[in-house]
Every structure is written in C-alpha cells, then in structure tokens.
Biopython code that builds the backbone (N, CA, C, O; Angstrom):
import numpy as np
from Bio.PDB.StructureBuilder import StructureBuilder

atoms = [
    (1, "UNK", "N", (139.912, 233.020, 8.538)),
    (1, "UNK", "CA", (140.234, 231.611, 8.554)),
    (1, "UNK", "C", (141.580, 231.422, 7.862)),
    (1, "UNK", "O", (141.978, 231.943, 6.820)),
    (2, "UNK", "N", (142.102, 230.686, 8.557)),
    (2, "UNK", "CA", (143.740, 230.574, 7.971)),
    (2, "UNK", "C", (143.751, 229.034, 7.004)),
    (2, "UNK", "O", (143.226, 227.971, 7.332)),
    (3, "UNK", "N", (144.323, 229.258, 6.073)),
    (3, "UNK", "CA", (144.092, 227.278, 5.253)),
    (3, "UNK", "C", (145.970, 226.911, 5.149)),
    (3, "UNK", "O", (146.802, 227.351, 4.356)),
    (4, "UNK", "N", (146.049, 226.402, 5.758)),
    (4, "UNK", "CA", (147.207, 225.364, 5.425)),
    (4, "UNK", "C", (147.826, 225.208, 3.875)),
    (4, "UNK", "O", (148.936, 225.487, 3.422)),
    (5, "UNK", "N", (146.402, 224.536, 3.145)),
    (5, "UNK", "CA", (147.260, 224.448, 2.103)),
    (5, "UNK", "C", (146.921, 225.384, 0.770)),
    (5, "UNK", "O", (145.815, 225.321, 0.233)),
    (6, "UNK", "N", (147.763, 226.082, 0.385)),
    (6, "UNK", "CA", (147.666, 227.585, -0.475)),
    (6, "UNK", "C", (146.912, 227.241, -2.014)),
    (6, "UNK", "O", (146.628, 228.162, -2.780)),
    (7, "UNK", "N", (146.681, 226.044, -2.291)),
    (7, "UNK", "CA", (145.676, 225.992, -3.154)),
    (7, "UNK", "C", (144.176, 225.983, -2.895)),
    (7, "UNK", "O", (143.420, 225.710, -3.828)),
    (8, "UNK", "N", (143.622, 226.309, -1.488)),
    (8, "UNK", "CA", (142.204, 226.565, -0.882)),
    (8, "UNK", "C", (142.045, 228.022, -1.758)),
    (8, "UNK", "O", (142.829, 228.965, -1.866)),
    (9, "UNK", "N", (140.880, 227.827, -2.255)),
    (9, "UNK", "CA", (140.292, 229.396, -3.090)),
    (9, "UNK", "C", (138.651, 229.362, -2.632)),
    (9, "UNK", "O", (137.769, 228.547, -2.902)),
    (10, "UNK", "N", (138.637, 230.455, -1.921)),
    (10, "UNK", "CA", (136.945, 230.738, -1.958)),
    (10, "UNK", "C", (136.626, 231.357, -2.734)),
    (10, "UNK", "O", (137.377, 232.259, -3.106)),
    (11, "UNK", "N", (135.445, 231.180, -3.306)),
    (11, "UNK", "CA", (134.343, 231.000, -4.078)),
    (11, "UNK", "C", (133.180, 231.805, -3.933)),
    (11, "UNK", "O", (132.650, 231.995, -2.839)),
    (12, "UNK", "N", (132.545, 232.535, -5.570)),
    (12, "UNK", "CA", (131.868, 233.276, -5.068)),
    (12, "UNK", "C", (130.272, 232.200, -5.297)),
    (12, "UNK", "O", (129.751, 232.019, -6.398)),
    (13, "UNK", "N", (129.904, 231.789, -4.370)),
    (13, "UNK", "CA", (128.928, 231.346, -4.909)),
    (13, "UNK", "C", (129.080, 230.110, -4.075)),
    (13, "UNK", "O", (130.099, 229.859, -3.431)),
    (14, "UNK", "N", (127.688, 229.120, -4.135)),
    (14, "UNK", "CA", (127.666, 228.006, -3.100)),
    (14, "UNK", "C", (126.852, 227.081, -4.092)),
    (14, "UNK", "O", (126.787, 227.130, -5.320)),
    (15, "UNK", "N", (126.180, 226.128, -3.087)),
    (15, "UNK", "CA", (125.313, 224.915, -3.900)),
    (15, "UNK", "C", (123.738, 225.422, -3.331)),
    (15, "UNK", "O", (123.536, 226.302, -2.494)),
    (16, "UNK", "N", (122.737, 224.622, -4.024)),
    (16, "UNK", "CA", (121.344, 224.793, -3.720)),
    (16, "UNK", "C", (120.846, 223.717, -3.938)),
    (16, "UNK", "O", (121.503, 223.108, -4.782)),
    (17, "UNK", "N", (119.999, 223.182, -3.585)),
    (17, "UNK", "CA", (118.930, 222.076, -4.205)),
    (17, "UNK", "C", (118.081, 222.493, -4.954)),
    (17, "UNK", "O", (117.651, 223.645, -5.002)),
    (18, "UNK", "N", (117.543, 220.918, -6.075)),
    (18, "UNK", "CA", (116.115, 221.398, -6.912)),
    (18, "UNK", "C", (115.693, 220.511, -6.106)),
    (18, "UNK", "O", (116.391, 219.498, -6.040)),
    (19, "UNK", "N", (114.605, 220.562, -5.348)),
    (19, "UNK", "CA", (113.166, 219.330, -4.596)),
    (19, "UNK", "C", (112.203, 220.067, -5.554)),
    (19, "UNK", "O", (111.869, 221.116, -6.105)),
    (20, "UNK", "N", (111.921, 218.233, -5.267)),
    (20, "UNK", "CA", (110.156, 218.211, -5.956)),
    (20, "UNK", "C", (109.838, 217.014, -5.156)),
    (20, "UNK", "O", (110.588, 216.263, -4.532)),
    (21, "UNK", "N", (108.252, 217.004, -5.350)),
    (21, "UNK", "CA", (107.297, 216.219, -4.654)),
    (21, "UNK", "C", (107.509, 216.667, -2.920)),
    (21, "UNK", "O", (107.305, 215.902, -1.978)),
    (22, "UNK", "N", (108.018, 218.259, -2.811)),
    (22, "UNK", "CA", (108.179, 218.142, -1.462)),
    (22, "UNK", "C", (106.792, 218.542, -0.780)),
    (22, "UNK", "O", (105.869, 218.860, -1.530)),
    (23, "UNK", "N", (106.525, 218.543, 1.076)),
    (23, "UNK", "CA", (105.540, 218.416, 1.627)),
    (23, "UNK", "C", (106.468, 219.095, 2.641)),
    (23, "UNK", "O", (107.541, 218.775, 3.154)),
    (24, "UNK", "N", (105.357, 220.536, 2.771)),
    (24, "UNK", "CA", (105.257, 221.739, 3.884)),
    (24, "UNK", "C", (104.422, 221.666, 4.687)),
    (24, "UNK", "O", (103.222, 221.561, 4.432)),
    (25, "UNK", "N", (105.022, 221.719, 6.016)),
    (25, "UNK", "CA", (104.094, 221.808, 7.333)),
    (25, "UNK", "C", (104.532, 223.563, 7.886)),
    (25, "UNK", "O", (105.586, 224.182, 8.028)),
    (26, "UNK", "N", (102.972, 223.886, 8.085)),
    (26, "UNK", "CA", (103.243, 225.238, 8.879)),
    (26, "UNK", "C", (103.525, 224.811, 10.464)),
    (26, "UNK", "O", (103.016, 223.916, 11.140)),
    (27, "UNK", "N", (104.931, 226.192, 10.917)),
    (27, "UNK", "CA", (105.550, 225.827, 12.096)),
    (27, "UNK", "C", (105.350, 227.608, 12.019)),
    (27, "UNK", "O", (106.264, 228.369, 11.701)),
    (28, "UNK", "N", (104.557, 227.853, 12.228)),
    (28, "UNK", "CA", (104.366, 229.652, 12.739)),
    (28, "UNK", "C", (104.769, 230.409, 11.878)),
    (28, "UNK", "O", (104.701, 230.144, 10.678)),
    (29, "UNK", "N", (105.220, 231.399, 12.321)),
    (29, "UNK", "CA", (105.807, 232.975, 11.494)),
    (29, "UNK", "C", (107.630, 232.830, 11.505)),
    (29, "UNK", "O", (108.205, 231.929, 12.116)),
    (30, "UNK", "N", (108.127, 233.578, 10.947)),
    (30, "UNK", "CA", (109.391, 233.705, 10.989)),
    (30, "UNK", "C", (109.613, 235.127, 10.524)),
    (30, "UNK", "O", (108.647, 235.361, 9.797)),
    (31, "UNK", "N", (110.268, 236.031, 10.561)),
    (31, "UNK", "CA", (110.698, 237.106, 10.547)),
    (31, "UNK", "C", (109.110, 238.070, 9.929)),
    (31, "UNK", "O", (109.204, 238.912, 9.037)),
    (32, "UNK", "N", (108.232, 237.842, 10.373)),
    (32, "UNK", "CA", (106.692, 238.193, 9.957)),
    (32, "UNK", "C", (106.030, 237.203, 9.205)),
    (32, "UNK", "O", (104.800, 237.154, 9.187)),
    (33, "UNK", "N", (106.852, 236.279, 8.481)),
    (33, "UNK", "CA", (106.388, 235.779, 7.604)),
    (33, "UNK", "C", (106.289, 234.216, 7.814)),
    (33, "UNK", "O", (107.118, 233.684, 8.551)),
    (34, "UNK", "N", (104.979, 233.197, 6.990)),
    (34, "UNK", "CA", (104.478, 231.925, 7.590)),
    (34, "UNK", "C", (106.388, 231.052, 7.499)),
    (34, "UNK", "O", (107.303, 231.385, 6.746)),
    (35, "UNK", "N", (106.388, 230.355, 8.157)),
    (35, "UNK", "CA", (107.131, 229.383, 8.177)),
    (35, "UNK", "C", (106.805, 227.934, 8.067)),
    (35, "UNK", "O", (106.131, 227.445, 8.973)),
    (36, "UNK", "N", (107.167, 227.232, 7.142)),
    (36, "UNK", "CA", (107.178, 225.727, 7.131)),
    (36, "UNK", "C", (108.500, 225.293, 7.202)),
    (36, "UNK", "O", (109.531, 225.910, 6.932)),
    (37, "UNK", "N", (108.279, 223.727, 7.749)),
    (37, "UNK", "CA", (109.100, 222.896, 7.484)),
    (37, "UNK", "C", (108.665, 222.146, 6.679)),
    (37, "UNK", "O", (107.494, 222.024, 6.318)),
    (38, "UNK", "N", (109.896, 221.397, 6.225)),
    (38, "UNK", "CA", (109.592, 220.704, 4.713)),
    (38, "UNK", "C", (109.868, 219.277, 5.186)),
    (38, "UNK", "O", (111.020, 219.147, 5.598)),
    (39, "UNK", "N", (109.249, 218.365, 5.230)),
    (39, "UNK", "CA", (109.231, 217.307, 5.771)),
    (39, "UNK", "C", (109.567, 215.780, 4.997)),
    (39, "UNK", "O", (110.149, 214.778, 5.415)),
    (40, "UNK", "N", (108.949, 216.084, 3.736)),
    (40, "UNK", "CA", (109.799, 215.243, 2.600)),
    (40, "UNK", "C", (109.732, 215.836, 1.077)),
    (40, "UNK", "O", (109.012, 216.692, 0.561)),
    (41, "UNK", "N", (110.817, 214.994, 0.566)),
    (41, "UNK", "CA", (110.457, 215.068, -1.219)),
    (41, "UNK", "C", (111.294, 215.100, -1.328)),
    (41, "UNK", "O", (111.996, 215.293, -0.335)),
    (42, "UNK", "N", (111.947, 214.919, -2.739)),
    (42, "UNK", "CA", (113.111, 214.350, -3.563)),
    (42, "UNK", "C", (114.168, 215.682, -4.194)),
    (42, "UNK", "O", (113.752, 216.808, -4.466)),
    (43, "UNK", "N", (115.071, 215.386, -4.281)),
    (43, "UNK", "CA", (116.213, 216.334, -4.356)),
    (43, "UNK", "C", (116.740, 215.415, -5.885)),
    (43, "UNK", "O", (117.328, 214.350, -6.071)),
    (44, "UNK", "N", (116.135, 216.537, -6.824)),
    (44, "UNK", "CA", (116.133, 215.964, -8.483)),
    (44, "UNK", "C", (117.842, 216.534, -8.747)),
    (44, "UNK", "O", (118.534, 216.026, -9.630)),
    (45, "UNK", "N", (118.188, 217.282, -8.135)),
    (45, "UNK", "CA", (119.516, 217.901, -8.808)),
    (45, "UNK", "C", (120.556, 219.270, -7.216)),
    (45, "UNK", "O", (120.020, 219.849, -6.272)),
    (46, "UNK", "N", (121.891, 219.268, -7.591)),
    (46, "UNK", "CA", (122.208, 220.374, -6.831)),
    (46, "UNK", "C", (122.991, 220.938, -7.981)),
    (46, "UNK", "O", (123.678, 220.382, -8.838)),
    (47, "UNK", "N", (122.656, 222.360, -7.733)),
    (47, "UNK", "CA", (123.557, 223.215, -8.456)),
    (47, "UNK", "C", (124.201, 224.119, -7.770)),
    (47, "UNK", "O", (123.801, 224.540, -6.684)),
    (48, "UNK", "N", (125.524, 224.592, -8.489)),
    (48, "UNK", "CA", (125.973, 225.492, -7.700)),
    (48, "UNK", "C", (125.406, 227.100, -8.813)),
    (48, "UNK", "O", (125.278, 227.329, -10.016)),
    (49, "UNK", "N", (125.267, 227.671, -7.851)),
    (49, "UNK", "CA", (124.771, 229.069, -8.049)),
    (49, "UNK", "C", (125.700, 230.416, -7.538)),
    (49, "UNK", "O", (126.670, 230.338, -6.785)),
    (50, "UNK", "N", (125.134, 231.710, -8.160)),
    (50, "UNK", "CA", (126.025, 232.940, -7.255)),
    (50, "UNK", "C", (125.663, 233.103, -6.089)),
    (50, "UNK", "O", (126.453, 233.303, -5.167)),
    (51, "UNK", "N", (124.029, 233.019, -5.932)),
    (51, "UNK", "CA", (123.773, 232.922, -4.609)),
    (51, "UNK", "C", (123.081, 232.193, -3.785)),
    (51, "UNK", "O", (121.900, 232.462, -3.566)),
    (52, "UNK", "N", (123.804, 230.998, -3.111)),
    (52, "UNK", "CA", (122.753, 230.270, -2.689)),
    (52, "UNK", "C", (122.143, 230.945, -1.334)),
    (52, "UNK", "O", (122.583, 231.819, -0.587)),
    (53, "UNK", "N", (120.604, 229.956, -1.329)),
    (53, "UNK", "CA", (119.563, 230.320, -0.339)),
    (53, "UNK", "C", (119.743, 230.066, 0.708)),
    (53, "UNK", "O", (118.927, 230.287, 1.603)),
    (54, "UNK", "N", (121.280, 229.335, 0.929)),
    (54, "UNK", "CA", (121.046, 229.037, 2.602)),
    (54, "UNK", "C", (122.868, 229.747, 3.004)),
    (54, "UNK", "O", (123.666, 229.335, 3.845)),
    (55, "UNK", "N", (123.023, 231.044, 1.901)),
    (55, "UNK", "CA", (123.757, 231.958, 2.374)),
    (55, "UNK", "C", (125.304, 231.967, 3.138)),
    (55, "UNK", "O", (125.777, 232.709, 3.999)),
    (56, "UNK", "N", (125.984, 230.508, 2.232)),
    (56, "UNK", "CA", (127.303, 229.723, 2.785)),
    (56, "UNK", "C", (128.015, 229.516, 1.480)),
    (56, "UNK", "O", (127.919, 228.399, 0.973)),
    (57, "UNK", "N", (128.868, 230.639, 0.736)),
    (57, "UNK", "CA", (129.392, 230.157, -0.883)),
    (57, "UNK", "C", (130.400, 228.630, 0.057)),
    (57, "UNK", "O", (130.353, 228.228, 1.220)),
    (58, "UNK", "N", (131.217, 228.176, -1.175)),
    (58, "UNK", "CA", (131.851, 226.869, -1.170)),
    (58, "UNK", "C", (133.266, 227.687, -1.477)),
    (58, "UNK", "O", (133.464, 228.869, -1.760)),
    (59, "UNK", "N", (134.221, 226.493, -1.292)),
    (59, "UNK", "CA", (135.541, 226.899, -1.350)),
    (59, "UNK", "C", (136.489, 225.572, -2.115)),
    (59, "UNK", "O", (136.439, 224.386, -1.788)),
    (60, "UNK", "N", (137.224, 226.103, -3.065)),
    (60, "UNK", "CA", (138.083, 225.248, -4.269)),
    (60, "UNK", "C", (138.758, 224.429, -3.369)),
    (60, "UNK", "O", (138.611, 224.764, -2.193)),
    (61, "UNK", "N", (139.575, 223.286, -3.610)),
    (61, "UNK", "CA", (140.985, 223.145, -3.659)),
    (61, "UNK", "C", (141.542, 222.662, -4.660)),
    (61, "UNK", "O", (141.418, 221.498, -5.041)),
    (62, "UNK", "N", (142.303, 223.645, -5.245)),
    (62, "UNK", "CA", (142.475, 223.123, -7.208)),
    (62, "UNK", "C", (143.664, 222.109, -7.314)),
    (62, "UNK", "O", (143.874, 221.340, -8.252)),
    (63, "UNK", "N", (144.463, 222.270, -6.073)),
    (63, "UNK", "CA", (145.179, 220.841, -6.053)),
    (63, "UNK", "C", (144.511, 219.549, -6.220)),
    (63, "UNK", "O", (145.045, 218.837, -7.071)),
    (64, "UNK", "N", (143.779, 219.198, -5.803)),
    (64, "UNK", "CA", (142.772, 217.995, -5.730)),
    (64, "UNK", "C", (141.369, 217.922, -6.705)),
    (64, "UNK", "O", (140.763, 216.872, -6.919)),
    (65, "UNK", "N", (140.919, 219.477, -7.341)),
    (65, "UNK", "CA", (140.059, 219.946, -8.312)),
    (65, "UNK", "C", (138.456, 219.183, -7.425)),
    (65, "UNK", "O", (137.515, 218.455, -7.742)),
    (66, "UNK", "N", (138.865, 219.794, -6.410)),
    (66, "UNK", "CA", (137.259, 220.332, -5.545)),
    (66, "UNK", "C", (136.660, 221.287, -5.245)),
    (66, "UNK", "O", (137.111, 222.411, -5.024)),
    (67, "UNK", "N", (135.410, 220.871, -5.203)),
    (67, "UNK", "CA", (134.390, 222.273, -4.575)),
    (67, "UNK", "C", (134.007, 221.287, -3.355)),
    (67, "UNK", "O", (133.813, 220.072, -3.307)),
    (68, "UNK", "N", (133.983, 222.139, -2.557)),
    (68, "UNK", "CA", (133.452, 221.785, -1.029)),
    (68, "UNK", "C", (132.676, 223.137, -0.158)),
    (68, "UNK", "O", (133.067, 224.286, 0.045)),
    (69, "UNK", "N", (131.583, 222.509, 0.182)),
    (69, "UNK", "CA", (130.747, 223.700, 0.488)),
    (69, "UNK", "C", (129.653, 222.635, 1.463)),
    (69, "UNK", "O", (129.780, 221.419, 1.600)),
    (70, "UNK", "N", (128.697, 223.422, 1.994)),
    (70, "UNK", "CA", (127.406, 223.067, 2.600)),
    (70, "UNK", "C", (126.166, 222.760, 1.324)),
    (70, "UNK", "O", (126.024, 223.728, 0.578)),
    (71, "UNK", "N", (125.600, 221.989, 1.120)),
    (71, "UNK", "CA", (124.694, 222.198, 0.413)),
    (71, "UNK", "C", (122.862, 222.309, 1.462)),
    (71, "UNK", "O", (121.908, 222.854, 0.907)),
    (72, "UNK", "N", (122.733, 221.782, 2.748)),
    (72, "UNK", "CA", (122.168, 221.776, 3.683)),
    (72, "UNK", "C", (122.520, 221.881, 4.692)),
    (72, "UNK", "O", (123.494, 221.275, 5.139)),
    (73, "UNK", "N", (121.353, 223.213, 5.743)),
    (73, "UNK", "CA", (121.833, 223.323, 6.903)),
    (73, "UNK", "C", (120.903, 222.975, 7.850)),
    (73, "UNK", "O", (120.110, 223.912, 7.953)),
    (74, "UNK", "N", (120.682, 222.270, 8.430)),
    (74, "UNK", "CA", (119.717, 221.796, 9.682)),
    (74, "UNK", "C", (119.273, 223.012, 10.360)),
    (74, "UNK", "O", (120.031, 223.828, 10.884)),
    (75, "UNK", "N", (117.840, 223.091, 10.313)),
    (75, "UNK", "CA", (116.975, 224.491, 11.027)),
    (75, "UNK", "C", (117.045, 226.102, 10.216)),
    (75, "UNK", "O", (116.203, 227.000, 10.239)),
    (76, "UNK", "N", (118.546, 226.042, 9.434)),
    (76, "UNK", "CA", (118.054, 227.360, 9.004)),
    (76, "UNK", "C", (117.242, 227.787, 8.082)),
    (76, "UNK", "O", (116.947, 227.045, 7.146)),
    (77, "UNK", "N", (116.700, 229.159, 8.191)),
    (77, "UNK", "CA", (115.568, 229.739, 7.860)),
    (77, "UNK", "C", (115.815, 229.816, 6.825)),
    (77, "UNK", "O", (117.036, 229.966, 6.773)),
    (78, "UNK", "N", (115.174, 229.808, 5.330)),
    (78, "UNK", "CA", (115.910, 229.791, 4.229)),
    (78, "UNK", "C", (114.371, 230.824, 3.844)),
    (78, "UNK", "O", (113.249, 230.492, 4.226)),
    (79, "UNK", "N", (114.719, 232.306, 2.883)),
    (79, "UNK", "CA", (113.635, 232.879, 1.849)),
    (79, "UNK", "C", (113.187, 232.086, 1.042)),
    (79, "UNK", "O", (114.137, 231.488, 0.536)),
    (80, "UNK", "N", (111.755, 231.579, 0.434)),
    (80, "UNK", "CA", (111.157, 231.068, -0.579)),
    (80, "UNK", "C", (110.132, 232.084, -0.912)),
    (80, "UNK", "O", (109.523, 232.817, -0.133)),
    (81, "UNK", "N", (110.043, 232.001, -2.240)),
    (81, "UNK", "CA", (108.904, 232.453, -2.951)),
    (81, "UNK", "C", (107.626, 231.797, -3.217)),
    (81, "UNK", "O", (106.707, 232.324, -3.842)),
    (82, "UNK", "N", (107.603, 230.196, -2.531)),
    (82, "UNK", "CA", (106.767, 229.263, -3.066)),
    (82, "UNK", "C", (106.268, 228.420, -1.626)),
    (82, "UNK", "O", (107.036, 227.700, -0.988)),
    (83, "UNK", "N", (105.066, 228.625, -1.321)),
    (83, "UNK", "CA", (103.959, 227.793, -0.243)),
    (83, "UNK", "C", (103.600, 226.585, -0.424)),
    (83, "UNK", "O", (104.091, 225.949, -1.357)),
    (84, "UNK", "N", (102.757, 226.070, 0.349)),
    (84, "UNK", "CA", (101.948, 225.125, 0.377)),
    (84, "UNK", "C", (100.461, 225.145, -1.041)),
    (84, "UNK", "O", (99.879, 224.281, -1.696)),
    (85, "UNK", "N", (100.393, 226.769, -0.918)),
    (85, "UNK", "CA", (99.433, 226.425, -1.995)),
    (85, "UNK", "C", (99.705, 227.758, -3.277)),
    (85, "UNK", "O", (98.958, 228.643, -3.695)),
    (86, "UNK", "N", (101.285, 227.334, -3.645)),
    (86, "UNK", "CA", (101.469, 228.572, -5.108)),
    (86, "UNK", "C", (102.416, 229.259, -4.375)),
    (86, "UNK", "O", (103.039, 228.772, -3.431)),
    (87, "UNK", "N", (102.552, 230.574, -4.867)),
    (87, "UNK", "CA", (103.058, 232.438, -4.907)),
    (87, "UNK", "C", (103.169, 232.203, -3.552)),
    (87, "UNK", "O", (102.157, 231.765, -3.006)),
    (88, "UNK", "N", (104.422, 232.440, -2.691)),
    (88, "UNK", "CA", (103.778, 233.003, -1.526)),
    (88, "UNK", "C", (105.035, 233.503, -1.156)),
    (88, "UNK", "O", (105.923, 232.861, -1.718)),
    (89, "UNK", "N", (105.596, 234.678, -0.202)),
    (89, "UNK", "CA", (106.596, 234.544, 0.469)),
    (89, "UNK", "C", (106.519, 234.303, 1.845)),
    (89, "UNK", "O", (105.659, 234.680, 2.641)),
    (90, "UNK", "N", (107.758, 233.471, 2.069)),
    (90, "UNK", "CA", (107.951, 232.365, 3.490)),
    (90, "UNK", "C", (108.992, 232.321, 3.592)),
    (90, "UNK", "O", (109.793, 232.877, 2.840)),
    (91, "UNK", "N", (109.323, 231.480, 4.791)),
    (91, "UNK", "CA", (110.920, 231.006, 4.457)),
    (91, "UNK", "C", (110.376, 229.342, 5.022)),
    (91, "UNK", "O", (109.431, 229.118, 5.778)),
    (92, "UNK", "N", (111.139, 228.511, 4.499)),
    (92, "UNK", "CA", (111.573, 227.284, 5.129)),
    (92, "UNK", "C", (112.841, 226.534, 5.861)),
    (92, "UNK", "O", (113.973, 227.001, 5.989)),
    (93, "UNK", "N", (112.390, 225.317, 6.287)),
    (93, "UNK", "CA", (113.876, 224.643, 6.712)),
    (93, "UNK", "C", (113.577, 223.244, 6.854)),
    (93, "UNK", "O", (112.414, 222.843, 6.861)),
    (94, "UNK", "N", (114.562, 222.486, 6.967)),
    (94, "UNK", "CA", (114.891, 220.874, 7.109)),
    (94, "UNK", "C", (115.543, 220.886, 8.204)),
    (94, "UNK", "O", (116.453, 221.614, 8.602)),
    (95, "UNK", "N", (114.898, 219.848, 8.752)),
    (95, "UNK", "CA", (115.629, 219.553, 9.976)),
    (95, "UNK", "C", (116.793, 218.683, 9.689)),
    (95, "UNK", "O", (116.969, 218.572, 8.475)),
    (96, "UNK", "N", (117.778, 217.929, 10.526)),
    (96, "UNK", "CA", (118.741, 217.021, 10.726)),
    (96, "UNK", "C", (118.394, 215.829, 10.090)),
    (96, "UNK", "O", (119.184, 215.297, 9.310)),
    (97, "UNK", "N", (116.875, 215.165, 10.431)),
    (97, "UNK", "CA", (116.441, 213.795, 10.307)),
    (97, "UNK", "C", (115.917, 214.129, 8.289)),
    (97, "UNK", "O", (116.251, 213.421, 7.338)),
    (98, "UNK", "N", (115.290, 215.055, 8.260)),
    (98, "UNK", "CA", (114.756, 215.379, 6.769)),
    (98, "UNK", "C", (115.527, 215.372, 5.833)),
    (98, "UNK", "O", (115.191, 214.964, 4.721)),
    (99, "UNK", "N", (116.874, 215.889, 6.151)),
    (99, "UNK", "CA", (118.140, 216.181, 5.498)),
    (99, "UNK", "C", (118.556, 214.457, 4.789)),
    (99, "UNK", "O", (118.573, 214.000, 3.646)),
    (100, "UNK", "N", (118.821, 213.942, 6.040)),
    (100, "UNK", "CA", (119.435, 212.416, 6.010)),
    (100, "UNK", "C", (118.668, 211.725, 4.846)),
    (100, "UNK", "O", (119.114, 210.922, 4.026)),
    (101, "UNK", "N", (117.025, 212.377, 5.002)),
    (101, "UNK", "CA", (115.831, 211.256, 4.274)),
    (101, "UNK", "C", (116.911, 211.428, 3.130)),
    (101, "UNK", "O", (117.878, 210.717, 2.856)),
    (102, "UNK", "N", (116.309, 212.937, 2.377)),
    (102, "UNK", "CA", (115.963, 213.783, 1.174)),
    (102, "UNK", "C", (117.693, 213.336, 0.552)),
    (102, "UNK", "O", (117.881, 213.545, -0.647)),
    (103, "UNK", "N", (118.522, 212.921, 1.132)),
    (103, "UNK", "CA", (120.196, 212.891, 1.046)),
    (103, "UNK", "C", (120.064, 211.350, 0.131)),
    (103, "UNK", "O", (120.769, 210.995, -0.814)),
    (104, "UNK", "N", (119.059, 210.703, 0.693)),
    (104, "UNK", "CA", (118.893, 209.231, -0.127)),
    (104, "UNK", "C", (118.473, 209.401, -1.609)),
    (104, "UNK", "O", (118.889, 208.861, -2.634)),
    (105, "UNK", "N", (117.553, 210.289, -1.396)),
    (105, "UNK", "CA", (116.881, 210.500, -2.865)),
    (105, "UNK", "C", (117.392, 211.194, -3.974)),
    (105, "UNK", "O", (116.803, 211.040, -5.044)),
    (106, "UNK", "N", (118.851, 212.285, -3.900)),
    (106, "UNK", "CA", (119.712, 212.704, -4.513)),
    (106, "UNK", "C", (120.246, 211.117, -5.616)),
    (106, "UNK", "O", (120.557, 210.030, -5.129)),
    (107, "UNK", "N", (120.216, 211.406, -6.952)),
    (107, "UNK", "CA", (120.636, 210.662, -8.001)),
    (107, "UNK", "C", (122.111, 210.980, -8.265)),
    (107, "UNK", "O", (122.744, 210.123, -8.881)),
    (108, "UNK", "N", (122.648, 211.927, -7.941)),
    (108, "UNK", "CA", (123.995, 212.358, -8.365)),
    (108, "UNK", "C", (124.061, 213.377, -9.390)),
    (108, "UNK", "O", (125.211, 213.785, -9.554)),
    (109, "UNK", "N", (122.816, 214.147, -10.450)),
    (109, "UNK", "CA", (122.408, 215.293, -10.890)),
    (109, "UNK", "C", (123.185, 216.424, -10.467)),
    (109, "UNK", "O", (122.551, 217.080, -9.641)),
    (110, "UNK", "N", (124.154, 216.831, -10.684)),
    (110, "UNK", "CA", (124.669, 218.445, -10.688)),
    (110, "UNK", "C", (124.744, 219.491, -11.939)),
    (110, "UNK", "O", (124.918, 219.119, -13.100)),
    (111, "UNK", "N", (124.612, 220.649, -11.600)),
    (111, "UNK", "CA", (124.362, 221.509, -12.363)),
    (111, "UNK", "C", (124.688, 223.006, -12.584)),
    (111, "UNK", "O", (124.058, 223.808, -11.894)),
    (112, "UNK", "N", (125.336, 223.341, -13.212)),
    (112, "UNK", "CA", (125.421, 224.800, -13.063)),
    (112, "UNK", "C", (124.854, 225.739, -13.541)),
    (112, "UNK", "O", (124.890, 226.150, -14.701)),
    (113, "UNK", "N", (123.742, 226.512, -11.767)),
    (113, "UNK", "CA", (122.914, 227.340, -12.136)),
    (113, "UNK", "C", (121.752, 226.577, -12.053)),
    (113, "UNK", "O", (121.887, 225.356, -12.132)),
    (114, "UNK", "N", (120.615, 227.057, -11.908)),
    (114, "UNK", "CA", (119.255, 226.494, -12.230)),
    (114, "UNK", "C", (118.624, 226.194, -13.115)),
    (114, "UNK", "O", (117.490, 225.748, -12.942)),
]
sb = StructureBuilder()
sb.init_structure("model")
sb.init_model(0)
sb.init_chain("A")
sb.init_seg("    ")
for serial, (resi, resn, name, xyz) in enumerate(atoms, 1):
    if name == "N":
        sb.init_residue(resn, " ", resi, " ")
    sb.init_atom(name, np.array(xyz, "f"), 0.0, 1.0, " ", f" {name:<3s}", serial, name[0])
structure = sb.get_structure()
C-alpha cells in the first residue's frame, strides 16, 4: 500500500472490544468448532492491544496524532475462549445490523490493553 502522506506509520497492534451483557446464538460449526453469532450487548470499552481478535493492527498519522484502524468487522470469524454457557472454544461474529446496535452502546471508554 502506497500512503501519500509520509507521516502514515503502521502499527503493531489494533483495537478490540470489552462486551458485556452479550447474547450468543448457535449458527453451526466453524473451522470444527460451534459458532455463534452475537446478537446483542454493550461494548463497556475499546482497547487497543498487540493482538487484536479480528486480526487488522491500525495505522498512525502523527501529523494529525491518530490511530485509525477497524475496530469491527461484519461476519468475520473471530477465536473466543468463552460460550453461551462458560470455558468453551468457538469463534464468533457480528453481523452489519449488530455492529450499528452495539456502536450505540459504546460510552467513549478507551484503553490500553485489557
């Protein structure tokens, strides 16, 4: 990718969400493993991390003193360690419309790291 303007710096590392009060629907298997979608709940905080879960770091522009990155991606499969009921490994995803909800319920909470 070519950037125009020479203060663009990528970044090792991206954003993630903290949800709570969220609600998993099983939508089959995914790479062997159960798949849900996550259908609602509240997005208490985003942090940026070394590695986020939906596998897109962010990129500076220190002229302007931004981070710009993805923090949600519509459909992709994301690893979790955590089910519908506890321990589990899965992966999840948000759709387009879930995104928009869960985007309302963000307070403005950022954080670095979890």
């Amino acid at each position: 990718m070519e950037y125009r303007n020479k203060s663009i710096i990528k970044l090792e590392g991206g954003f993630s969400i903290e949800l709570t009060d969220f609600v998993l629907e099983h939508r089959g298997s995914y790479e062997q493993l159960p798949l849900y979608e996550v259908t609602d709940g509240r997005i208490i905080a985003i942090a940026f991390v070394d590695n986020p879960a939906i596998r897109s770091n962010a990129v500076a522009d220190d002229s302007e003193n931004l981070i710009i990155g993805a923090v949600m991606i519509p459909d992709q499969k994301i690893f979790r360690n955590i089910g519908p009921n506890g321990t589990e490994a899965c992966h999840w995803y948000f759709t387009a419309e879930t995104i928009k909800k869960l985007k309302d319920t963000f307070d403005g909470t950022v954080k670095l790291g979890h």
